[in-house]
N, C-alpha and C positions, 0 to 999 in steps of 0.2 A: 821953572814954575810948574807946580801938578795942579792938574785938571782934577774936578773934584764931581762924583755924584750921590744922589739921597735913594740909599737903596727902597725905602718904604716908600718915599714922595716924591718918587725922582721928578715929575716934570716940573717941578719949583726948581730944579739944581742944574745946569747946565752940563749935560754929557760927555762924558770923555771918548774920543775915539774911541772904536771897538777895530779888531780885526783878529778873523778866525780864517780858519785853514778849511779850503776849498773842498777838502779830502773828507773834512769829516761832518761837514755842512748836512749832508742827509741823515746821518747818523742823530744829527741836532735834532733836527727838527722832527724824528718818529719817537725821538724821547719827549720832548714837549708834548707831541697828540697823545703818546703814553700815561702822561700825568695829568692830562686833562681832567678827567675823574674825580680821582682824589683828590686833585689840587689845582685846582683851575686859576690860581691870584699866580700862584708861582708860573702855572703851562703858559698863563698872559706874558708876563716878565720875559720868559725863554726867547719866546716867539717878537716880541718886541725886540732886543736885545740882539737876534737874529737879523729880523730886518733892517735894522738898521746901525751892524757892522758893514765894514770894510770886506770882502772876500778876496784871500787870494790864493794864489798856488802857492803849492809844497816849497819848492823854491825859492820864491818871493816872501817865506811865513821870518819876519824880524826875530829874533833870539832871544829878544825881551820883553816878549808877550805872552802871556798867559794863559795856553792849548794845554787839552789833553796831556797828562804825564809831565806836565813842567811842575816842577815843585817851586811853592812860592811863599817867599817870606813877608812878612806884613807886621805892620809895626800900628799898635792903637795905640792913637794920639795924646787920649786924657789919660795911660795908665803910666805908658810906656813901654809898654809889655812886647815882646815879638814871639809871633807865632809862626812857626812854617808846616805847612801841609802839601800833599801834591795833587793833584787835581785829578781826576780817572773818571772813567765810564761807572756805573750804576753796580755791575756787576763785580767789578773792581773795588769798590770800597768799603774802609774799614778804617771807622776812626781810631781803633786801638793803637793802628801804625798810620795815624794821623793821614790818612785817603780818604781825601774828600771825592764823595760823587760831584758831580757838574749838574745833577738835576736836584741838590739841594738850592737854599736862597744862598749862603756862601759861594758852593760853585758857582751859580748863575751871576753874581755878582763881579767876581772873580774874571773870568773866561774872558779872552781878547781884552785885555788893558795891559797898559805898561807898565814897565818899573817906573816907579818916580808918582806913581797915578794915585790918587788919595780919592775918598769916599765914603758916604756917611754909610753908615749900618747900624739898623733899628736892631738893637739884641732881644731875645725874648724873655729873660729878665728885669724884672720893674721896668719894661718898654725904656730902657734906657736908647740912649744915642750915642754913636762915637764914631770918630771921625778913624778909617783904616787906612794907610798907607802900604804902598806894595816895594817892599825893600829890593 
């Protein structure tokens, strides 16, 4: 059964687990105060999404969740289509070789869910809607 969230309206959608890696927890959150500025709907999401993950140690981080440098396949529901990108720091990205930052809505979306975890996402496009899965 996948756990399903509404990236635009999340609190109508019941949340899926989050769990992120302990190590890079500070590193999260002075990118969120980072994008406060420019983008404060997204720095909210971060910082949400933040609080109320799972944290754990290096060790204890599951193989099928979605940290820093995990590249991750995802399948939309109404196309069929599958997309895989890997997920990086700010500094790191570059969608030509499909490197998503982590402080886009995508990465923030993304970050700490499993495989198997599905979830709406508002595209910017005719505000369409579509349902992603994380292959």
């Amino acid at each position: 059964m996948t756990e399903a969230i509404q990236v635009a309206d999340h609190a109508t959608t019941p949340n899926p687990q989050l769990i992120l890696n302990a190590a890079d927890l500070v590193h999260f959150e002075a990118l969120a105060e980072g994008i406060m500025r420019r983008h404060p709907t997204l720095a909210d999401r971060f910082f949400e999404e933040i609080g109320r993950a799972q944290i754990v140690e290096d060790q204890q981080m599951p193989g099928d969740v979605v940290g820093i440098g995990s590249k991750v396949t995802y399948r939309d529901e109404t196309t069929g289509q599958e997309k895989s990108v890997t997920l990086v720091y700010p500094e790191d990205a570059d969608i030509t070789r499909s490197q998503v930052s982590v402080i886009t809505a995508l990465g923030v979306a993304l970050l700490g869910l499993r495989e198997g975890t599905s979830f709406y996402w508002d595209t910017r496009r005719e505000n369409q809607r579509c349902m992603l899965t994380i292959l």
